[in-house]
Backbone bond lengths (Angstrom), bond angles and torsions (degrees), N, CA, C in turn:
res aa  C-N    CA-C-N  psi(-1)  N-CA   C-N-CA  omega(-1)  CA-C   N-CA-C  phi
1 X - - - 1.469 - - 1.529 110.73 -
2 X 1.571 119.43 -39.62 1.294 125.52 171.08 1.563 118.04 -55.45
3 X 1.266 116.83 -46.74 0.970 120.72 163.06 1.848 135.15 -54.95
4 X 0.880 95.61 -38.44 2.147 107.60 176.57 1.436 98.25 -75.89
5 X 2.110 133.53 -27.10 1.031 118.21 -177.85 1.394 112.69 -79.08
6 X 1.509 107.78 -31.66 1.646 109.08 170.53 1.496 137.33 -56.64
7 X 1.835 102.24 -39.33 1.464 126.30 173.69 2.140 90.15 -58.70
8 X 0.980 111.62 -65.86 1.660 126.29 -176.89 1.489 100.31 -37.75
9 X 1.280 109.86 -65.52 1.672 96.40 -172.02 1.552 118.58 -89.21
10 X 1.398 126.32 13.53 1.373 135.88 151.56 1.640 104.54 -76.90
11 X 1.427 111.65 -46.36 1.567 99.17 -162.25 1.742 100.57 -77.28
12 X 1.453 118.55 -7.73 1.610 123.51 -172.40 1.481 84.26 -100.67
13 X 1.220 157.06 -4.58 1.191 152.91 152.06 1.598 123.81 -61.93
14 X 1.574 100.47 -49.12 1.223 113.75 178.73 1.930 115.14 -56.03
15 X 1.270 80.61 -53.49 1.648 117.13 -160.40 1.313 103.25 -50.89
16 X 1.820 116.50 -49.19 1.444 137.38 164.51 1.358 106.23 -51.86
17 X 1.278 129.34 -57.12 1.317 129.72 -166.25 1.775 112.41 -63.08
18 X 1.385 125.62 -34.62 1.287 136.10 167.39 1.066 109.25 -77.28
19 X 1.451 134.62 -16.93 1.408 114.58 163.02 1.221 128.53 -98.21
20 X 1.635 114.89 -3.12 1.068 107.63 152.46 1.792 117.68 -77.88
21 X 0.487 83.50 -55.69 1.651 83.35 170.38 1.189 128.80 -25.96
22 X 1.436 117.00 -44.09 1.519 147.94 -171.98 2.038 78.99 -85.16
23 X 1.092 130.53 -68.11 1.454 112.51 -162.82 1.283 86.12 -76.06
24 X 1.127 163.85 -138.19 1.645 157.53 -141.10 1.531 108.40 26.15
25 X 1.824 109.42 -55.59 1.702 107.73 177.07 0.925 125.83 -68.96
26 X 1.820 117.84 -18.24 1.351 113.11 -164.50 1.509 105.25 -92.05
27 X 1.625 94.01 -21.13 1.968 96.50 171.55 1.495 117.45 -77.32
28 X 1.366 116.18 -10.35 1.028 117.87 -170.93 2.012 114.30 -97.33
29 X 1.532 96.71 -21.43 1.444 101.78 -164.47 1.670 106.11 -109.53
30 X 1.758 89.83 -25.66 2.233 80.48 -166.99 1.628 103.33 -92.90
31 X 0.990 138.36 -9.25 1.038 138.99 -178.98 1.634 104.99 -76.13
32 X 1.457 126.18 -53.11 0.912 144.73 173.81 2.056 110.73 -52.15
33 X 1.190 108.68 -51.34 1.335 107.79 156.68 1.759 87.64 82.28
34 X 1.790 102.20 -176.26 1.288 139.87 161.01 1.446 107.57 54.72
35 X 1.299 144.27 -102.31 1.231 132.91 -166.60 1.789 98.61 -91.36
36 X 0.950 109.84 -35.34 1.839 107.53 -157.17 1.804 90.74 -80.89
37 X 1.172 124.54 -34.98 1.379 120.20 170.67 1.883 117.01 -59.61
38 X 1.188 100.78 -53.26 1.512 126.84 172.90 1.696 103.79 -52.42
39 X 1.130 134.71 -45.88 1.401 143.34 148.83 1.471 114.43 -40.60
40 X 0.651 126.24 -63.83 1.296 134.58 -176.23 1.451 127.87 -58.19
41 X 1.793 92.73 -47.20 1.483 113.15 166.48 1.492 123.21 -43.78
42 X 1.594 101.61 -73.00 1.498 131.22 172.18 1.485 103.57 -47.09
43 X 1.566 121.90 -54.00 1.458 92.03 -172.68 1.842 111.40 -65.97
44 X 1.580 117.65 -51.56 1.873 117.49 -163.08 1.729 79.42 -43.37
45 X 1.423 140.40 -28.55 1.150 136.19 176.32 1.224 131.58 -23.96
46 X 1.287 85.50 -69.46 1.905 104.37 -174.61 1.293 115.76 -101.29
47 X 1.190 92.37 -0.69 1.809 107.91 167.83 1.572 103.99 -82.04
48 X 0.992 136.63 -43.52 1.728 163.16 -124.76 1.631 69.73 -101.72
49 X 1.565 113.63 -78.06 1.877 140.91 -163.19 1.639 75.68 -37.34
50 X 1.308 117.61 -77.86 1.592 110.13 -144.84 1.247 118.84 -65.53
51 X 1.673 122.13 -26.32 1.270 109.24 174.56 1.430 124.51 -88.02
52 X 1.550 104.77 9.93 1.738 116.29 163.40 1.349 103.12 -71.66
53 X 1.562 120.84 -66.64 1.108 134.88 -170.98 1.368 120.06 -50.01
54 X 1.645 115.50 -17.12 1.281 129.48 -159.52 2.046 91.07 -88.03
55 X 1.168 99.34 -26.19 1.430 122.75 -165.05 1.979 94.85 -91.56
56 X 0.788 126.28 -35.67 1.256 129.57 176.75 1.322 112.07 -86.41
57 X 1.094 104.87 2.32 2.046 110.19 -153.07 1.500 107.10 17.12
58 X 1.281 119.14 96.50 1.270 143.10 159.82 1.777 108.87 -148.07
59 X 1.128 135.47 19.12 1.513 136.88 -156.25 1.796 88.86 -94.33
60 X 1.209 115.26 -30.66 1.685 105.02 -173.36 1.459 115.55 -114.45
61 X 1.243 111.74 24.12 1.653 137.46 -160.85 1.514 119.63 -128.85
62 X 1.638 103.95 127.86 1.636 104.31 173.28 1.177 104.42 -22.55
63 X 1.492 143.63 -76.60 1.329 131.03 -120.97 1.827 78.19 -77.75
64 X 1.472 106.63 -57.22 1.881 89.76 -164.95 1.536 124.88 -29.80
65 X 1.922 101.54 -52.85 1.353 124.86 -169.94 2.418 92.34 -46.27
66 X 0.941 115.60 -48.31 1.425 131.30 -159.39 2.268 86.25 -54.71
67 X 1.468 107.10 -70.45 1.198 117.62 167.05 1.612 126.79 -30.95
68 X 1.610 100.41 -39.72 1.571 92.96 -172.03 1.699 111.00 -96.07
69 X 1.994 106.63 -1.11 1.194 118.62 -175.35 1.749 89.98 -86.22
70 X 0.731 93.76 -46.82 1.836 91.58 174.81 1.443 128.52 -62.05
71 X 1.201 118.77 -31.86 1.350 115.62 164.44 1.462 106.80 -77.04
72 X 1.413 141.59 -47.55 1.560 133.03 168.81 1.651 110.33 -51.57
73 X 1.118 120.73 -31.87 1.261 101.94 170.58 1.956 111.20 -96.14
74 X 1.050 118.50 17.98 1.136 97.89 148.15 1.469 132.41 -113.19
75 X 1.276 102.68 -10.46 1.593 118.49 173.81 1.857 104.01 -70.91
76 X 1.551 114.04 -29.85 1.288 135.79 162.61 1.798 100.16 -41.86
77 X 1.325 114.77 -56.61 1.478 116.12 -159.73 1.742 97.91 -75.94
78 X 1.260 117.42 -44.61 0.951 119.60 -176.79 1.424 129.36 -44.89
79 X 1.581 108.83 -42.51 1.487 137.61 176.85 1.577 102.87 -59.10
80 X 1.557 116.98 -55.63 1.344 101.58 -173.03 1.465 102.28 -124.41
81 X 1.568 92.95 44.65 1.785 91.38 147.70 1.468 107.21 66.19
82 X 1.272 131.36 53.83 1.807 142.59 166.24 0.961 103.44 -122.78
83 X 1.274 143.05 34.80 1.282 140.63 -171.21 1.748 98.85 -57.70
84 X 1.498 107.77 -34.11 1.613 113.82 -163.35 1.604 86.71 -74.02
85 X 1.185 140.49 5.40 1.626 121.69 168.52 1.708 106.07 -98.84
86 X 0.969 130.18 1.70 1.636 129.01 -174.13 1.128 96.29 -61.09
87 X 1.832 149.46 -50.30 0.751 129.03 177.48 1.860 135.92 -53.98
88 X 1.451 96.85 -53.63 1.645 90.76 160.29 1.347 118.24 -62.34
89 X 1.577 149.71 -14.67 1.152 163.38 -101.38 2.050 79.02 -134.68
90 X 1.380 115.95 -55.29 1.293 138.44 -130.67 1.854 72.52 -98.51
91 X 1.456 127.41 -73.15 1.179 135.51 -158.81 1.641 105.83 -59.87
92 X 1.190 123.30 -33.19 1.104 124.24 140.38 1.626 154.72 -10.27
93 X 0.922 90.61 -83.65 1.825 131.70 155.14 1.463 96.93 -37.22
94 X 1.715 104.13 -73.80 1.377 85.91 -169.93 1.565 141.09 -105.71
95 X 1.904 93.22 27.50 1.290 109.41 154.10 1.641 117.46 -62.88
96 X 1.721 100.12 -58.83 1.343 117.98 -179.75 1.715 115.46 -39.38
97 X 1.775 107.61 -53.20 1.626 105.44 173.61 1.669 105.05 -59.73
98 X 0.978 117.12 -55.53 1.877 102.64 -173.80 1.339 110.96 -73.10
99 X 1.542 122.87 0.24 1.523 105.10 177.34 1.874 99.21 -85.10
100 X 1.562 104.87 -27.28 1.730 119.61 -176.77 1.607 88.82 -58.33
101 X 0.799 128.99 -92.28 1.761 148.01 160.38 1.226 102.52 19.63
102 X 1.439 108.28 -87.96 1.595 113.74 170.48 1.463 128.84 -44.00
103 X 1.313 108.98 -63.88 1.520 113.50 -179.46 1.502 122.71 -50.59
104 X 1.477 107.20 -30.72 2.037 129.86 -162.86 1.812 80.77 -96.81
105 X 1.561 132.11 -31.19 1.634 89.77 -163.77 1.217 133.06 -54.10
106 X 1.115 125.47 156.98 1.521 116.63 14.60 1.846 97.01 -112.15
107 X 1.202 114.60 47.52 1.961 90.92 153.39 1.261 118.99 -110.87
108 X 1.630 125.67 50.27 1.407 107.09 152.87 1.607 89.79 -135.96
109 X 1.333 107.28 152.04 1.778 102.89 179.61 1.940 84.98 -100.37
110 X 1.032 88.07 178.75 1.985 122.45 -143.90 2.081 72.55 -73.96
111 X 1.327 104.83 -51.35 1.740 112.51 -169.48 1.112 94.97 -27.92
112 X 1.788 131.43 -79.44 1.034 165.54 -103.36 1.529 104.73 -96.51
113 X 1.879 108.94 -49.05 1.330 101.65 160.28 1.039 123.91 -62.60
114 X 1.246 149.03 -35.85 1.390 166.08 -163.73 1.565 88.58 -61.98
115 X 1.667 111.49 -73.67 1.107 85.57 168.57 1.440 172.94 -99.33
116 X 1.582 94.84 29.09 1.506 112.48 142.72 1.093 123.76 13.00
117 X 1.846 76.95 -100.53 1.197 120.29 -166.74 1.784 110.65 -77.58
118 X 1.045 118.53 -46.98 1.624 102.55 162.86 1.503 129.73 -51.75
119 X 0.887 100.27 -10.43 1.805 108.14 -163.80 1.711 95.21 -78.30
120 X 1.810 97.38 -51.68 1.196 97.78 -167.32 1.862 111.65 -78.78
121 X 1.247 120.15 -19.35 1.321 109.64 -170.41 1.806 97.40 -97.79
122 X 1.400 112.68 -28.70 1.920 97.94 159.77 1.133 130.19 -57.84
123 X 1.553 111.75 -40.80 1.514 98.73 -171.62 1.379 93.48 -97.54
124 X 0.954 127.79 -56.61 1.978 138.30 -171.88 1.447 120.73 -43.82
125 X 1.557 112.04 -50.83 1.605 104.08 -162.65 1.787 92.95 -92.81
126 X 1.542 120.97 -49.71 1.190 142.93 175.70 1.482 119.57 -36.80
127 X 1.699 114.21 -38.54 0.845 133.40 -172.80 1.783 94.95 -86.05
128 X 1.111 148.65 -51.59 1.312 163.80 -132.93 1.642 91.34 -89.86
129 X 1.392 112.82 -28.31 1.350 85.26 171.86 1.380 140.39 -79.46
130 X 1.017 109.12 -4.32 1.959 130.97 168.61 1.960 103.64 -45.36
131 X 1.729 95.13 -52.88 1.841 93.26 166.23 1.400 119.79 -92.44
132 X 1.044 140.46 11.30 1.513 141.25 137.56 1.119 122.63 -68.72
133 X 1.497 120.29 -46.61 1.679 122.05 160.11 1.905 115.39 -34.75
134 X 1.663 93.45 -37.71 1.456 100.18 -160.78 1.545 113.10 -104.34
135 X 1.504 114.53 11.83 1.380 123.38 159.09 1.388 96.70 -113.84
136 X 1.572 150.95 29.58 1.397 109.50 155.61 1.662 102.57 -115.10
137 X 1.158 130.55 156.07 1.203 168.64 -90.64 1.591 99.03 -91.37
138 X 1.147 125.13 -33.09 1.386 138.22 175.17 1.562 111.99 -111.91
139 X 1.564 122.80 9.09 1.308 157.10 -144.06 1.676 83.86 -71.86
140 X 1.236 141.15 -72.28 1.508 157.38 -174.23 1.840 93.07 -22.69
141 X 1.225 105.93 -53.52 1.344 100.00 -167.55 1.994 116.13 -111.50
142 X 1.232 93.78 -11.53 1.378 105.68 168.32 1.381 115.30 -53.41
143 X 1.288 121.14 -66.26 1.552 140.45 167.97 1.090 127.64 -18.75
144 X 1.402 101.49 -36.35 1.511 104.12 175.25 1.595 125.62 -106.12
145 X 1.576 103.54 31.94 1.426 118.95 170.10 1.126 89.26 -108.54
146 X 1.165 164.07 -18.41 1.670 143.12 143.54 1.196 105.75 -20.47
147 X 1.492 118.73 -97.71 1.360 132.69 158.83 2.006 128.95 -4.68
148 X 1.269 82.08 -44.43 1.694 91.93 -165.68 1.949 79.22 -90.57
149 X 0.835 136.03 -45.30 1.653 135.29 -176.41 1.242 93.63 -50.07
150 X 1.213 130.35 -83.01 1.279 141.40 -119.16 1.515 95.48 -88.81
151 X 1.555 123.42 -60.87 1.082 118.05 -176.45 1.793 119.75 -74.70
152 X 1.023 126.31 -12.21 1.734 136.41 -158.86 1.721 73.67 -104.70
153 X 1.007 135.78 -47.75 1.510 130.16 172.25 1.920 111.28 -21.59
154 X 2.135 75.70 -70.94 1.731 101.68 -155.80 1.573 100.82 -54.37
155 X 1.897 114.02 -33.75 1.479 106.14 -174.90 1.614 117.61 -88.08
156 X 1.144 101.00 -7.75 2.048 106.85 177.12 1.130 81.40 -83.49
157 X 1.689 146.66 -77.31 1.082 128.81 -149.27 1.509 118.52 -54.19
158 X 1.216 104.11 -41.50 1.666 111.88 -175.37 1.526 118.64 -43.94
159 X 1.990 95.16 -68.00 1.837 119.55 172.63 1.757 103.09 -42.24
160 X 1.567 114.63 -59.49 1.772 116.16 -154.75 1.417 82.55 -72.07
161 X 1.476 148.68 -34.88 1.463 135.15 -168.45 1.494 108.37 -82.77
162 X 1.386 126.18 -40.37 1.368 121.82 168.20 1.635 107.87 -53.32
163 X 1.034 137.48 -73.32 1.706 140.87 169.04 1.536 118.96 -47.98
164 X 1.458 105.51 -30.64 1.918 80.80 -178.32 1.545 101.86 -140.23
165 X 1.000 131.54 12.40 1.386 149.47 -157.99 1.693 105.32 -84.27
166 X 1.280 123.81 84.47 1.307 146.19 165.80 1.680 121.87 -77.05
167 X 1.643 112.21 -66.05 1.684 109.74 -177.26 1.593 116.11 -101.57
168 X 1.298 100.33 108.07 1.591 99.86 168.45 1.280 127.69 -16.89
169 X 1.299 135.87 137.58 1.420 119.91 -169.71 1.891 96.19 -115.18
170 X 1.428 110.20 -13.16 1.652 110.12 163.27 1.342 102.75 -155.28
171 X 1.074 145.31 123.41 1.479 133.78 -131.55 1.605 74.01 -126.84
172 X 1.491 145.79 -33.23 1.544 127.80 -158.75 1.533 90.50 -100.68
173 X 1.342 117.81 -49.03 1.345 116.55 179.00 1.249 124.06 -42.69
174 X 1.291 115.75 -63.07 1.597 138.32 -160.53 1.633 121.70 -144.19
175 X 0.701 137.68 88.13 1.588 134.63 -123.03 1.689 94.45 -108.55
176 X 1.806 110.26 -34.45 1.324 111.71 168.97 1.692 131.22 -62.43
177 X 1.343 84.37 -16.98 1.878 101.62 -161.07 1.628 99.96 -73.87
178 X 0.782 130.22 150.07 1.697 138.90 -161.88 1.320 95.22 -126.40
179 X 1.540 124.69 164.83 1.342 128.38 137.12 1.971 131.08 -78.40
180 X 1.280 90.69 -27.94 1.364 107.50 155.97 1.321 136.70 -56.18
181 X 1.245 104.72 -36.91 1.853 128.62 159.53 1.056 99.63 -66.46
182 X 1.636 121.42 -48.85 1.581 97.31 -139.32 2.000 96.73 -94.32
183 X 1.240 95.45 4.50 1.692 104.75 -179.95 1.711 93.28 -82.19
184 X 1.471 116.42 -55.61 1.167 134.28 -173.63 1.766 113.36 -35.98
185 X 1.782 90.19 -72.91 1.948 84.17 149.19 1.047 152.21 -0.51
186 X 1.763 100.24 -78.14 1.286 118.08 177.18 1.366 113.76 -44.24
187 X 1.565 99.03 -46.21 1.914 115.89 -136.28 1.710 75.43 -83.08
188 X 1.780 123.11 -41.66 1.399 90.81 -166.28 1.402 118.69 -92.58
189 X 1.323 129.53 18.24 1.188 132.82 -157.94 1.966 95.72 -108.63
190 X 1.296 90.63 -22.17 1.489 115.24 169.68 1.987 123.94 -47.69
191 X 1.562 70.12 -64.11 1.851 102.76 172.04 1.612 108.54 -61.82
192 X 1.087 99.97 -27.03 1.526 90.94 -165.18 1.765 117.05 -94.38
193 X 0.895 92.58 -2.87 1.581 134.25 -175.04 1.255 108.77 -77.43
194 X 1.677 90.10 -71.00 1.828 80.58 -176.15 1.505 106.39 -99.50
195 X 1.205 138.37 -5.54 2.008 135.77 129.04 1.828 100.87 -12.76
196 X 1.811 116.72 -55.53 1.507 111.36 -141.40 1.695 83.75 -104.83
197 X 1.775 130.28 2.70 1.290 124.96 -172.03 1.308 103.20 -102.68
198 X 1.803 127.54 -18.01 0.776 131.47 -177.78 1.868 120.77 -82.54
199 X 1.365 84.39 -35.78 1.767 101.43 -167.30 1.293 91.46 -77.08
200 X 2.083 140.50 -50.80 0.737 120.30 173.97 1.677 126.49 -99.28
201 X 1.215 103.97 49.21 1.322 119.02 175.51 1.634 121.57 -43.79
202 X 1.534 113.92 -57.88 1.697 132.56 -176.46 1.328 98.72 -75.75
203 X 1.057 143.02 -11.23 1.414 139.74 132.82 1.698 157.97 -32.41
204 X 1.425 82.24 -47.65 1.482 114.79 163.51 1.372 137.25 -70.54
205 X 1.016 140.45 74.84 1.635 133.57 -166.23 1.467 106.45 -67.43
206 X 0.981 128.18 -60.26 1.639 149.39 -148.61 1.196 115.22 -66.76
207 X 1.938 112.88 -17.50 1.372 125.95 -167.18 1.813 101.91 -123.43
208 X 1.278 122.55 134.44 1.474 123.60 173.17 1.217 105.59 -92.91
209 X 1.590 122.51 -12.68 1.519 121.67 171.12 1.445 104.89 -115.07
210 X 0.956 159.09 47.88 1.670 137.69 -138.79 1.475 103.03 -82.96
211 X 1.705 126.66 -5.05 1.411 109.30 159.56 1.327 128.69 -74.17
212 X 1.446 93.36 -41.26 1.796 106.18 171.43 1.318 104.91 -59.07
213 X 1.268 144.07 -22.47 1.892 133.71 -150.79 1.536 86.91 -124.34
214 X 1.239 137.45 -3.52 0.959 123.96 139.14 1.409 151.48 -97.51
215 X 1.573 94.88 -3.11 1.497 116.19 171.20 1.692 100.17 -69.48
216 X 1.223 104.72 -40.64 1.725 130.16 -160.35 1.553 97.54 -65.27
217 X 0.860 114.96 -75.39 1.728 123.67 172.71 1.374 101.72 -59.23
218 X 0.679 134.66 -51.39 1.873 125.22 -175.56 1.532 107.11 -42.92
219 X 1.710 108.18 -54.68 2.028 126.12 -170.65 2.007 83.37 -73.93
220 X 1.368 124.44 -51.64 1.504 110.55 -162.08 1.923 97.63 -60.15
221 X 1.269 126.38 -52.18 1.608 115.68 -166.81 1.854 103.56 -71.22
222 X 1.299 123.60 -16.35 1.522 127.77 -162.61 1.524 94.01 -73.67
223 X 1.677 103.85 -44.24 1.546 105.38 -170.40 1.463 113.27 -49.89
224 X 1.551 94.94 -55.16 1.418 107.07 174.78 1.301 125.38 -96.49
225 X 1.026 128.48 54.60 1.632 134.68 158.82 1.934 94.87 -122.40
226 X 1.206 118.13 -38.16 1.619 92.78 166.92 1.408 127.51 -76.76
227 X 1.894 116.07 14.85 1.402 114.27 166.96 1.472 102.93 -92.29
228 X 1.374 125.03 -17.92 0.801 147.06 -179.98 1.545 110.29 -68.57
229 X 1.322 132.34 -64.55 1.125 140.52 -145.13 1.315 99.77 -83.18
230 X 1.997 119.69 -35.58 1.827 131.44 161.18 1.274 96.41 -68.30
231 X 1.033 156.13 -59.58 1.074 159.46 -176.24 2.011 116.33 -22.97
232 X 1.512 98.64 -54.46 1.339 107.50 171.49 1.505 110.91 -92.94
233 X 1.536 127.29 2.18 1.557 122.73 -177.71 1.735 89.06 -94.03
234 X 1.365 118.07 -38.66 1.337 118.06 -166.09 1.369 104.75 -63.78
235 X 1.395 122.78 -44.77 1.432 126.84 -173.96 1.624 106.99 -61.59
236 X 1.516 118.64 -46.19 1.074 120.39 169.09 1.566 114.54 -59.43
237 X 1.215 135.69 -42.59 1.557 127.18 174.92 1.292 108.79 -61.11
238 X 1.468 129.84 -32.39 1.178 110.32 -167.74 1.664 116.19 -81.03
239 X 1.316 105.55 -24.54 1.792 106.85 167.24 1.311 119.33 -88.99
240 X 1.251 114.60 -1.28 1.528 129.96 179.23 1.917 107.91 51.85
241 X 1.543 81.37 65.82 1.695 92.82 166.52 1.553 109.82 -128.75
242 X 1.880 112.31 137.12 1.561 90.18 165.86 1.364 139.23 -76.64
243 X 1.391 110.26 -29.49 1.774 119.07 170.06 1.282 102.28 -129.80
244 X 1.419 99.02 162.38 1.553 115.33 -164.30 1.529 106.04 -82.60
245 X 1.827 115.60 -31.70 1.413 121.12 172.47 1.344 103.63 -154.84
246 X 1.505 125.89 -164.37 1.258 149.96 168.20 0.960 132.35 -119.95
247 X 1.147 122.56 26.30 1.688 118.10 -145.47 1.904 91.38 -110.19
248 X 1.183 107.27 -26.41 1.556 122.79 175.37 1.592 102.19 -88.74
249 X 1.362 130.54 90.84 1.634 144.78 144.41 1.430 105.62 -3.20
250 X 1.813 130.69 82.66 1.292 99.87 162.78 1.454 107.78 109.11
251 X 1.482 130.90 -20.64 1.269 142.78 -164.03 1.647 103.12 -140.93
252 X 1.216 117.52 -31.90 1.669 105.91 -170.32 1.645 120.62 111.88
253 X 1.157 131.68 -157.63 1.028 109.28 143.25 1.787 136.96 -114.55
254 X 1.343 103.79 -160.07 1.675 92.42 -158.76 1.699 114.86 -56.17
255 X 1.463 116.43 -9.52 1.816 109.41 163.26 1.124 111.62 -71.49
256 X 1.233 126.70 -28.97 1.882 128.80 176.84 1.030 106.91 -70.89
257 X 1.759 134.21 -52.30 1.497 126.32 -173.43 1.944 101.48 -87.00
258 X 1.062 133.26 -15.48 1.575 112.09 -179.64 1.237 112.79 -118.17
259 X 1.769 117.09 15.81 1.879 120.67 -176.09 1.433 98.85 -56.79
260 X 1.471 146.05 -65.97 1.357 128.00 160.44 1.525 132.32 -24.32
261 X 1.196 97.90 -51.82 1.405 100.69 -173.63 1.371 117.62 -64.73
262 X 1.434 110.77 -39.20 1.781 109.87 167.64 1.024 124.30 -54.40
263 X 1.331 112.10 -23.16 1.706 98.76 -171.07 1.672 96.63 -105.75
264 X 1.514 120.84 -11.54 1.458 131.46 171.74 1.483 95.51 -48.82
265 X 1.581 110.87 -77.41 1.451 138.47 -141.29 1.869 97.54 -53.71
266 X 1.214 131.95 -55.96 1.399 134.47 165.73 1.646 117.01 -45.79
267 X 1.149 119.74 -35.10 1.259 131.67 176.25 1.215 119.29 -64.46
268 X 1.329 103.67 -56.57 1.831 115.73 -167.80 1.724 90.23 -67.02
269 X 1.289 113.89 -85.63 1.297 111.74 159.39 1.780 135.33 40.04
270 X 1.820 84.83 -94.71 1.724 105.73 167.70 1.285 113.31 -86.00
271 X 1.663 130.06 -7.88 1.372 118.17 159.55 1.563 104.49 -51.26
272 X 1.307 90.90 -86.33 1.786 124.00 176.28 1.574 92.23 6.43
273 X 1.662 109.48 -82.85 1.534 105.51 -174.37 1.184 131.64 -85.23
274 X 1.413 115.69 21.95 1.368 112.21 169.38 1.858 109.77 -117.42
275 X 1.623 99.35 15.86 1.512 106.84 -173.27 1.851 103.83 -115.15
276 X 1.289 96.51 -24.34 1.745 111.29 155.68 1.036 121.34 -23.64
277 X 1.531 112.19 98.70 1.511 107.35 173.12 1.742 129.73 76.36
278 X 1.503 93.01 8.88 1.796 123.16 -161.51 2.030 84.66 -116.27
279 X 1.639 105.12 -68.80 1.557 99.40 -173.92 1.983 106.29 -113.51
């Protein structure tokens, strides 16, 4: 028994130590913004791409190589501002995977293209919005309602599901996850929102309420960062793997520590500007 408590508080040692670390970069890179953020982005990017692909086994394979040419050229558009080409950018892509497809059969199954192209627009385009959050106009402080969503989510849901947490909210998926939590979440990811809309209120231009429009966007990405967070456990059950990598001490790799946040980072995002001048 002495022993499993020691293994326990080494691996809660570890685990601590990578997340500080992991917040150290984010103080160090999003504040700073524009290219060194955009760096940063693009690579957990194609890092994110490869350990999908690693999961698809396509990571050392034409079709992957096709995927990771597509995410560099869209982080490409991003840099000098083509964002308006992502769509041909996208139609592209997935000519190129079914032209690989066709020409290589039969060694890729139909799965495999698919995920290609998912690999690259889950982790790659999805992911990219964390530095779009952080180029628009109130962007400095926007950015960090990803963060404040996604994670103030994971710990309301956790606390309100440990204390009142009665009906499974996916009983094959996730058996711990509650609906009570995952309401809990919302409600506190909510609070924390407009706590961080209030304090940086005189800050904000873009918002006539910026506590309310950040309470608002905080509950809109919370909802969806726990479709997010099943989202990457489901992918993992279905190949029957526990983490996506290792490269993160204690956490897995970067699909295990940012599966919320991807589906956060798009969210907060298109709240943000569609709450402009609204709250």
């Amino acid at each position: 028994m002495a022993e499993k408590k020691t293994i326990d508080m080494k691996s809660f040692i570890i685990r601590l130590i990578s997340g500080i670390v992991l917040v150290l970069i984010a103080l160090i890179t999003v504040p700073r913004g524009g290219v060194v953020l955009w760096a940063a982005v693009g690579i957990i990017s194609l890092i994110g791409i490869g350990e999908l692909y690693h999961v698809f086994q396509i990571h050392n394979k034409l079709l992957g190589f096709v995927g990771y040419l597509g995410a560099v050229g869209y982080y490409l558009l991003l840099l000098f501002d083509g964002q308006q080409w992502t769509l041909p950018l996208l139609v592209v892509l997935f000519i190129l995977c079914i032209a690989v497809y066709v020409f290589a059969f039969p060694k890729y199954q139909t799965e495999q293209v698919m995920g290609a192209f998912f690999g690259m627009f889950y982790a790659g385009i999805l992911l990219s919005c964390l530095y779009l959050t952080r180029e628009m106009s109130d962007g400095l402080y926007l950015v960090w309602l990803i963060f404040l969503s996604s994670w103030g989510c994971d710990t309301s849901a956790y606390c309100v599901g440990i204390l009142f947490g009665k009906h499974k909210m996916t009983p094959e998926l996730s058996p711990k996850k509650t609906v009570e939590g995952g309401i809990g979440g919302v409600v506190g990811a909510g609070l924390l929102g407009l706590i961080y809309g209030a304090v940086f209120s005189g800050q904000m231009d873009e918002f006539a309420n910026p506590a309310l429009a950040c309470a608002a966007i905080c509950m809109i990405g919370a909802l969806i960062s726990q479709v997010g967070d099943l989202a990457a456990s489901a992918i993992k059950r279905n190949h029957g793997i526990k983490d996506y990598g290792k490269l993160i001490p204690g956490h897995g790799g970067i699909m295990d520590r940012f599966d919320s946040i991807i589906f956060t980072a798009p969210m907060i995002y298109y709240a943000a500007m569609m709450l402009q001048n609204v709250l």
